[in-house]
N, C-alpha and C positions, 0 to 999 in steps of 0.2 A: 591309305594316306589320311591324317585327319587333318585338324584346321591348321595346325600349326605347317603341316608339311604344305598343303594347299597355298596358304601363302607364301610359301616360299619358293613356289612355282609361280607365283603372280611375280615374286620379285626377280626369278629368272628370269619370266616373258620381259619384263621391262630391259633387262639389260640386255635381250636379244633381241629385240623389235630396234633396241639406241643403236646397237652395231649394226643391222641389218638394213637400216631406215633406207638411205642412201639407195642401197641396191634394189629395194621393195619401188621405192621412187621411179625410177631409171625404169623399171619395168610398166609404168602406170597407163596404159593407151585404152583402156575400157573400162566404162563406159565413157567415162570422158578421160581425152590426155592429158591432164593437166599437174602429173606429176605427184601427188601427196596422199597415193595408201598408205607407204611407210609413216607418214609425217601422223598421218590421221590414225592407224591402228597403233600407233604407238601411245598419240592422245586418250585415246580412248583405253589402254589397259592403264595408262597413268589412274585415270580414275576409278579404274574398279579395284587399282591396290590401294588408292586411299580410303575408298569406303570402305574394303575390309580392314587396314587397317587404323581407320580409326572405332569399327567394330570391335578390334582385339586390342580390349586397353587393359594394362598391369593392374596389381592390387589397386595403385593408391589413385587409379582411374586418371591414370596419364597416358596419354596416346604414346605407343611404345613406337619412335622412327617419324619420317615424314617421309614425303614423296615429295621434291624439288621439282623444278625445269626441266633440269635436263636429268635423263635417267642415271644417267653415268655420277651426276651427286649426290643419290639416293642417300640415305643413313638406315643402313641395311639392321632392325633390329634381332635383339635374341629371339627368334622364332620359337625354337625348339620348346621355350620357355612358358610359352603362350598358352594356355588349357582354353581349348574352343572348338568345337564340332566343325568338320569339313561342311556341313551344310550351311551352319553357319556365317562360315568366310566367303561359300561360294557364291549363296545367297546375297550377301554384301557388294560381291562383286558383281554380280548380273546386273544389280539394281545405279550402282555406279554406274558401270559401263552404259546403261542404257538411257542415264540422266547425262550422261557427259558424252555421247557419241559423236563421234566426227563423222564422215560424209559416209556413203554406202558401207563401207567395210567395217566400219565403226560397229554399224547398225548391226551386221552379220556376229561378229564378236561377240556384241553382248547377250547372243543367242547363243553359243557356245557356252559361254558363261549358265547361263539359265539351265541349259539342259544339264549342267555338271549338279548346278545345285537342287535340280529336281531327284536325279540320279540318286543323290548323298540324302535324301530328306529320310532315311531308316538306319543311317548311320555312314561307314565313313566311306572314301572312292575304293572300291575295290579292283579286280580284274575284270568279275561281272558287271557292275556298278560300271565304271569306265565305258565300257561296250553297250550299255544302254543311254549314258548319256551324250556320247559320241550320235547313238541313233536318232536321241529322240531332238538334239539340237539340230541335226540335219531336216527333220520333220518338220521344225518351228521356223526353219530360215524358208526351206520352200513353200510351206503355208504363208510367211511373212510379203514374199515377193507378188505382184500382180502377176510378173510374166516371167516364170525361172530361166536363166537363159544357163545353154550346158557349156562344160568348158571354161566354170569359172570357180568361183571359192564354193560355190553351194554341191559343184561333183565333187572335189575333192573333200571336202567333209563327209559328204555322205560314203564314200571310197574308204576311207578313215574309218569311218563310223560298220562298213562292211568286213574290213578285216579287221576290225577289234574283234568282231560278231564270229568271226571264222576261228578265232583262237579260244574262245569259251571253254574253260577251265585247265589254263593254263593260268600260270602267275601272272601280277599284274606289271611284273616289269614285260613280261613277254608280251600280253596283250597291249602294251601302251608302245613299244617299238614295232610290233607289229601296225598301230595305228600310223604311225610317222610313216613308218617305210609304204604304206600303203599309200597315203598323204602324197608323198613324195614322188611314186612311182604315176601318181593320177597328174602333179602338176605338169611331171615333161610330157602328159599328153596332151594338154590344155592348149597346143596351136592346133590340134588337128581337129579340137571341136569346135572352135573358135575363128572364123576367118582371120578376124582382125588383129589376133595374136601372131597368126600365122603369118601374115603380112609385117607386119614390125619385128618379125625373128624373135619374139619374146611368150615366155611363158605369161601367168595370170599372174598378177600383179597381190591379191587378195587372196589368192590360195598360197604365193608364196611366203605374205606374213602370219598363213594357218601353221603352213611347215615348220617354223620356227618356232610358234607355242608349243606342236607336237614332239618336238624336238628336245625342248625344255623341261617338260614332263617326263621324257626320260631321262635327263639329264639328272633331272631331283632325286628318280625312285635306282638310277643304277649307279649316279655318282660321274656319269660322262655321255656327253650328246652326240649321236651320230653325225658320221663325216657329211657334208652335203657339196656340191659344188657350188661355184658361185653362180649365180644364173643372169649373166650380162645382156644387155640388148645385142643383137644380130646375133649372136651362136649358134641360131635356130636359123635352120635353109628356110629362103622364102617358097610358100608352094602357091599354085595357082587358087582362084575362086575365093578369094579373100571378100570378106564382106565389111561396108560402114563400119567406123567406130561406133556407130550407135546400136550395130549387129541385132540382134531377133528381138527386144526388148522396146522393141518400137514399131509405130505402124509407118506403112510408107506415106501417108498425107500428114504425119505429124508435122506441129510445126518446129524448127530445130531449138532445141535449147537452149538456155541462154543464161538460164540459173537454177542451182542447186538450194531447196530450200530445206530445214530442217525445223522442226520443234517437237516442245514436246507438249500431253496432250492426259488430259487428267478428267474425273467426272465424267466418263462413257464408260460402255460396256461394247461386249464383241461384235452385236449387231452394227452399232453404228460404227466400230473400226474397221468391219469389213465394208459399211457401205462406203467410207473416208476411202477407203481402200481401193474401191474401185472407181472413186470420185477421181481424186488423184491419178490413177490409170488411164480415164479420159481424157488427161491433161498433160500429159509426160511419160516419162519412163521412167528405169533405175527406181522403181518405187517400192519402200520397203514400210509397214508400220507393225512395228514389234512391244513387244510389254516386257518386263521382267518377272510377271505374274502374281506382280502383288498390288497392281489398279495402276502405274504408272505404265508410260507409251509414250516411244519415241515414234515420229515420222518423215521420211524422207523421199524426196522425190525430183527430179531434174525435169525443167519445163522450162517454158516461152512466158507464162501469165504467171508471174510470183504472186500478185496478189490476191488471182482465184485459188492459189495454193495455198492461201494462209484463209483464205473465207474458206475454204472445205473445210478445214481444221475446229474453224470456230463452231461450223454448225453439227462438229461432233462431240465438241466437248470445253473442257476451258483451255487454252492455250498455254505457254510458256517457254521462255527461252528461243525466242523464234530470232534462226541464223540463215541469211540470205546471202548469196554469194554468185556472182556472175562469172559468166563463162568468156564472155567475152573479153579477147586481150585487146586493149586498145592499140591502134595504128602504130604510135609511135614506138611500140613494143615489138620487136623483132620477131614474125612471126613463128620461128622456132622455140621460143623460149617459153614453158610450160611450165616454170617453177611457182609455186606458192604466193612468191612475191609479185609476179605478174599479174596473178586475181585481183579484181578491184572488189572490195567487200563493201557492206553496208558503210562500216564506219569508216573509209576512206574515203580517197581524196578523187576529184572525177578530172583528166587533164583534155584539154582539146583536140578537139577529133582531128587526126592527123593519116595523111594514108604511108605506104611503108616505105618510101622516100620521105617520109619527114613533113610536105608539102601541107599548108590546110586545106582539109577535105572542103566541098562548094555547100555550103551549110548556112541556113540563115544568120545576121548577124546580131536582130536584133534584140530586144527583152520586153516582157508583157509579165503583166499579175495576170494569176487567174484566181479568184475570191469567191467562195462559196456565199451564199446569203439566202436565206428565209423572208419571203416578205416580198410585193412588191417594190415599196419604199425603199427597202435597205438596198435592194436588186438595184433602183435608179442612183442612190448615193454612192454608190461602188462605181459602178460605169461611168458616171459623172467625175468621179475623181480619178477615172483611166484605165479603170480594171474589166477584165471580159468575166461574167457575172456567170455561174451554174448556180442556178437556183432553183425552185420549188417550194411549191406544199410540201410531199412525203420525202421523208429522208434521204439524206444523200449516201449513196453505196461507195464502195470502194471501187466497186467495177464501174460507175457512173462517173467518180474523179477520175480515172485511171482512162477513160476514155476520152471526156475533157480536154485533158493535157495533151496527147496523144493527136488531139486534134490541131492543138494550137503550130502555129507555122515558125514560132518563132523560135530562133537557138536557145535563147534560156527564159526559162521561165518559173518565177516565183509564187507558190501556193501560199494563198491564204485560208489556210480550212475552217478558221472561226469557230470550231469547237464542233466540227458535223462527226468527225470520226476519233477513234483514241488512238493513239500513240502509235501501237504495234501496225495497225492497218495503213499508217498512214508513211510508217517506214517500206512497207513492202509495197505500198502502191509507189512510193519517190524511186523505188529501185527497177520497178520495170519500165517505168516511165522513161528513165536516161537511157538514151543508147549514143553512137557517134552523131548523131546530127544536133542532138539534144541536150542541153543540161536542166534540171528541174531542182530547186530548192524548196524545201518547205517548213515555212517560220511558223512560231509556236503563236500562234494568236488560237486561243478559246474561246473568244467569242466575239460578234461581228462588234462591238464598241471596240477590241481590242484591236482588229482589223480595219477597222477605219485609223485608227491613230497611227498604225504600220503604213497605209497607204496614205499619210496626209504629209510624209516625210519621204518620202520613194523620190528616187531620182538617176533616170538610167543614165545620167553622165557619169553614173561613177560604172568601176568595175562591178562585177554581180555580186560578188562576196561580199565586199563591203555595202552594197546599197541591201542586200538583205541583213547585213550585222544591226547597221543601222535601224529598220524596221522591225528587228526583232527586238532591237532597244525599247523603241518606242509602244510596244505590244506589250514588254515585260512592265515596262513604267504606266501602263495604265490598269489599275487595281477593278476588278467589275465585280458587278453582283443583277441581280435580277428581282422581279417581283412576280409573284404565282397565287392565283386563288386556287383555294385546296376543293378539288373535283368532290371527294369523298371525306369519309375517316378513314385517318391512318397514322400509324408512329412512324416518328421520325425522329433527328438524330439530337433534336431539344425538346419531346417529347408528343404529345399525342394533340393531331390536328384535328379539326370536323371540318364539313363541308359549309366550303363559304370562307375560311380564314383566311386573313391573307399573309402570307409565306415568302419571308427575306431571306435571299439565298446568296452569296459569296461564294464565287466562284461555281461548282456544283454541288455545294451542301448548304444545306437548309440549316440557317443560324436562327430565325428568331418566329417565332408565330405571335402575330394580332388577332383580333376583332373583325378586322378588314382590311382591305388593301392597303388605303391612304394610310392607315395609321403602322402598318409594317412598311412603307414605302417611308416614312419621316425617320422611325427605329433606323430601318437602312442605313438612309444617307448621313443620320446624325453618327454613326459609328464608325462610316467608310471615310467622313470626312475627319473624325474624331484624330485620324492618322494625316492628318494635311492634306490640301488640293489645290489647286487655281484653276482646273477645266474640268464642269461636271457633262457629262453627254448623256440624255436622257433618247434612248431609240424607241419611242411608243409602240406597242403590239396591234395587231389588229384590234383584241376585246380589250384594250384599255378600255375604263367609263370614261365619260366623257369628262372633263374640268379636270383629270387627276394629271395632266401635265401642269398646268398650272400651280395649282396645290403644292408639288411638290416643288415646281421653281419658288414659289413664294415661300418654302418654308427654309432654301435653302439662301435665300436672300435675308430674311430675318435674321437665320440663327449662322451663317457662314458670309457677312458681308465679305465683297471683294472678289466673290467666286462666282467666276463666269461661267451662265449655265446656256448649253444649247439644246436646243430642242427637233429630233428627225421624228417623222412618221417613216415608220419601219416594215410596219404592217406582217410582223410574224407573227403566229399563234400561237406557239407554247407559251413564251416568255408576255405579261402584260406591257413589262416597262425592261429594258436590260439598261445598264447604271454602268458609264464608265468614269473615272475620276483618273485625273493626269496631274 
C-alpha cells in the first residue's frame, strides 16, 4: 500500500467508525460509562484524515477534499491520483490524531497510527511491514499506559498484532485479514478478562472501534470487509466476580473521579514524560501520555484534582489545548442517562444541585467573593469592601486557590484572581472547584485595581450571573498599568533597561522606560489618560519612595483637571505603584 492507498483507508475508517459510532457507544462502560468511544474515536480519526490530507495536496497546492462534521459528508477525493509515500500520510496521521485526541481511546489510536508510520519509514505497508507495525503500536500503547489493564483495546491489538506475526510471508491481504480476524476473535473474549464487561453483557467498547479500522484495511487491499456481528449490550451471559467499573487500573484508596482531563504537552523530553507519567498515576487512573514521535505529546488521565492534573503537566513541559470534562451527571439528570450530552464540560453551563426527584438538594444559599491580594493594605481594602481575602507574600498556587474555595461554606462564589495565575490554571482550578453543593465563577480581573472596581459594584441581590456580568464590566472598564524599578539590566520589549529605571508597564508589558520612577510614573499616566478617565486609583507598593503618591496626584491634577484621583496603601512588592483608570 502506498500513500495514496493509506489514505484511502483513513477515509474508510471514517465512514466505518460514522456507521459503527452508535453501536461502539452503547458498548461504552470502561473505564468510565459515559457513552462516547464511538463518538470520540471517530473524532479522533476525523483528524488524522485531515492532516494527511491536507499533507497530500495537487500540483497547483490545493488541498485535494476536506473532512466535514459529519463523516458521512466527506468529499471523498481522487486518491489514486495522489503521488505521496505511505509514510508520509501515516506519519500525518499519527501527528493528527495525536494533536486532535479525544478521551482514552482517542489517545490509543493515535498509536496505532504511529506504529504504521514507523513501520513504512523504508518504504511502503507491506505484509511484513503491517505485522511490525501492528507489534510495535501495541508496544507504544502499553509502554503509554501507567497501569495496562487486560481485556481491553490494548489485548486486542496486541492479538492483532500476534497473528499478523503468525502469517509472515504470506500476502499482505492475507496477513491484514488474518489481523482482523484475530482482532476480532480477542474482542468476544474481552468479558472474561474484564469483570466489568462481563457484568454489563458487553464486549470492550475501544477494541470494538479497533475491529472496525482492522476491518477497513481489508476492505481497501481485497475490495470487501469481513462480515462481523453486531455487538449489542446484553447478548453476553452475565457471569459471576464482576469487578468496579474502575476495574485494575486503579488503587483501592483512590479517590473517585470525577474528571477526565486532557492536553497537550510540548518542550520535554521522555524523562520528564515518564515522570508526568507517573505523576499523573498518583493522581488517577485511565492515564495515557503518548507522542507521535516527532516532540509533540498528548496526555490523558481521569481523576478527583483537575487542577493538580494540569500543574503536572506544566511542570513538564509547555502546555496546550487543555480539555477538562466532568464526570459527574448532575441530579436533575436521570441517573441512567450517559450520553455525551449529559457531561457538563468546561464551556458549559452549571444547573442547580438537584437530587433525582427533582427536590433542591440542602445546599448553602448564600454568595461571597473570594479576592486574591498581595499586600497587607490591598488584603484590608478587599475585606473592607466584603471579600474573604487569600493573600500573601509568595505566590499564589493553583492548589492554594483551589483549596480556598473549597473551603468557603458558601453556595456560590465569585473569584477574583487579580492577575495571581493565567488563564488555563485558572479554568481547571473553576472546574474542580464546582461540584452539587457549589457553584464558583471566575471574573477576568488582572489585577487587584481592576478587582477593587469589580467589587465596588457587587451586589448579592441580584442573581449570580448577573451580579458577576456586572463585575466583569466593571474589571473590563478599568484600563491598569504598573510602575517597576528595573532590579538589573535587561531588554525588554522597548528596548534595553539598566538598573535603577524606572519601568511603565500596561497591563503586563513593559511600554516605556525613564530615568526614574517618578518620571515613567508621569509618562504612564499621561498616556493612560491620554485615552480618557474620570477615576484614577493609585494602590502604593510597599517600596514606593516616599512623596511619589503625591507627585503623581499632583501631576495628574495639573495636566488632567476634573480627574479624581484616589490614593490606597497596598503594601505589595513587586509592583511600586499599580494605576487603575475608570
Amino acid at each position: 500500500m502506498d500513500g495514496a492507498a493509506l489514505l484511502r483507508w483513513g477515509w474508510t475508517c471514517l465512514a466505518g467508525l460514522e456507521q459503527r459510532r452508535e453501536e461502539i457507544n452503547a458498548l461504552n462502560v470502561f473505564p468510565i460509562a459515559d457513552s462516547d468511544t464511538g463518538t470520540n474515536m471517530l473524532a479522533t480519526m476525523r483528524a488524522a484524515v485531515q492532516a494527511a490530507q491536507a499533507r497530500a495536496v495537487s500540483p497547483t497546492g490545493r488541498e485535494q477534499g476536506a473532512v466535514t462534521e459529519a463523516a458521512g459528508d466527506v468529499d471523498t477525493p481522487p486518491v489514486d491520483a495522489i503521488e505521496i509515500s505511505a509514510h508520509e500520510v501515516a506519519a500525518a496521521m499519527a501527528r493528527g490524531a495525536t494533536l486532535g485526541a479525544r478521551g482514552n481511546s482517542g489517545i490509543i489510536l493515535s498509536q496505532v497510527l504511529r506504529g504504521i508510520a514507523e513501520a513504512t519509514a523504508g518504504g511502503p505497508l507491506t505484509a511484513a511491514t503491517l505485522a511490525d507495525a501492528l507489534e510495535r503500536a501495541g508496544a507504544l500503547v502499553r509502554e503509554a499506559l501507567s497501569v495496562p489493564v487486560e481485556g481491553t483495546i490494548l489485548t486486542v491489538l496486541e492479538c492483532a498484532g500476534a497473528s499478523a506475526a503468525a502469517r509472515r510471508g504470506a500476502s499482505l491481504a492475507e496477513v491484514a485479514l488474518a489481523a482482523a480476524d484475530g482482532a476480532a476473535k480477542a474482542l468476544g473474549d474481552t468479558p472474561s478478562q474484564l469483570g466489568v464487561l462481563r457484568e454489563a453483557g458487553v464486549v470492550d467498547a475501544g477494541a470494538r472501534g479497533l475491529v472496525v479500522l482492522l476491518d477497513g484495511l481489508v476492505s481497501v487491499i481485497r475490495g470487501e470487509a469481513p462480515a462481523r456481528p453486531d455487538y449489542l449490550p446484553g447478548d453476553l451471559e452475565v457471569g459471576p466476580g464482576a469487578r468496579s467499573s474502575r476495574g485494575a487500573d486503579s488503587g483501592a484508596d483512590a479517590p473517585e473521579p470525577h474528571f477526565e482531563v486532557m492536553y497537550l504537552l510540548a518542550d520535554t523530553d521522555e524523562t520528564r514524560v515518564a515522570a508526568l507519567r507517573d505523576r499523573l498515576g498518583a493522581l488517577g487512573d485511565s492515564v495515557a501520555v503518548v507522542g507521535d514521535g516527532a516532540g509533540s505529546w498528548s496526555a490523558h488521565v481521569h481523576c478527583a484534582d483537575a487542577g493538580a492534573a494540569v500543574e503536572a503537566g506544566l511542570a513538564a513541559g509547555t502546555l496546550g489545548a487543555i480539555r477538562i470534562e466532568s464526570f459527574v451527571v448532575t441530579a436533575s439528570i436521570a441517573e441512567d442517562d450517559c450520553s455525551p450530552e449529559a457531561r457538563r464540560t468546561v464551556d458549559g453551563g452549571y444547573p442547580g444541585a438537584r437530587d433525582s426527584d427533582g427536590r433542591a438538594v440542602d445546599a448553602p444559599v448564600d454568595r461571597a467573593v473570594l479576592a486574591v491580594a498581595a499586600g497587607e493594605g490591598a488584603a484590608a481594602l478587599f475585606e473592607a469592601a466584603g471579600a474573604v481575602v487569600l493573600g500573601g507574600d509568595d505566590p499564589i498556587t493553583a492548589t492554594a486557590l483551589l483549596t480556598a474555595i473549597r473551603r468557603m461554606p458558601n453556595r456560590e462564589v465569585l473569584v477574583l484572581p487579580n492577575g495571581a495565575l493565567p488563564a488555563h490554571e485558572l479554568v481547571a482550578v473553576g472546574v474542580a472547584a464546582r461540584d452539587a453543593r457549589r457553584d464558583v465563577l471566575m471574573l477576568p480581573s488582572g489585577s487587584m485595581v481592576q478587582g477593587l472596581a469589580a467589587l465596588a459594584v457587587h451586589d448579592r441581590g441580584r442573581i449570580a450571573v448577573d451580579d458577576a456580568f456586572a463585575m466583569s464590566e466593571a474589571a473590563a472598564a478599568t484600563r491598569w498599568g504598573s510602575l517597576r524599578a528595573a532590579a538589573h539590566r535587561a531588554l525588554t520589549m522597548v528596548g534595553t533597561c539598566d538598573s535603577g529605571d524606572g519601568l511603565g508597564l500596561v497591563g503586563n508589558d513593559v511600554v516605556l522606560i525613564e530615568r526614574d520612577v517618578l518620571s515613567a510614573g508621569r509618562t504612564l499616566l499621561d498616556r493612560m489618560l491620554g485615552l480618557g478617565g474620570e477615576l484614577v486609583t493609585l494602590l502604593m507598593g510597599a517600596g514606593a519612595p516616599e512623596g511619589l503618591a503625591g507627585e503623581l496626584a499632583a501631576h495628574i491634577a495639573r495636566g488632567f483637571p476634573g480627574v479624581e484621583v484616589t490614593v490606597y496603601s497596598g503594601g505589595q512588592q513587586e509592583d511600586l505603584v499599580q494605576i487603575g483608570v475608570e
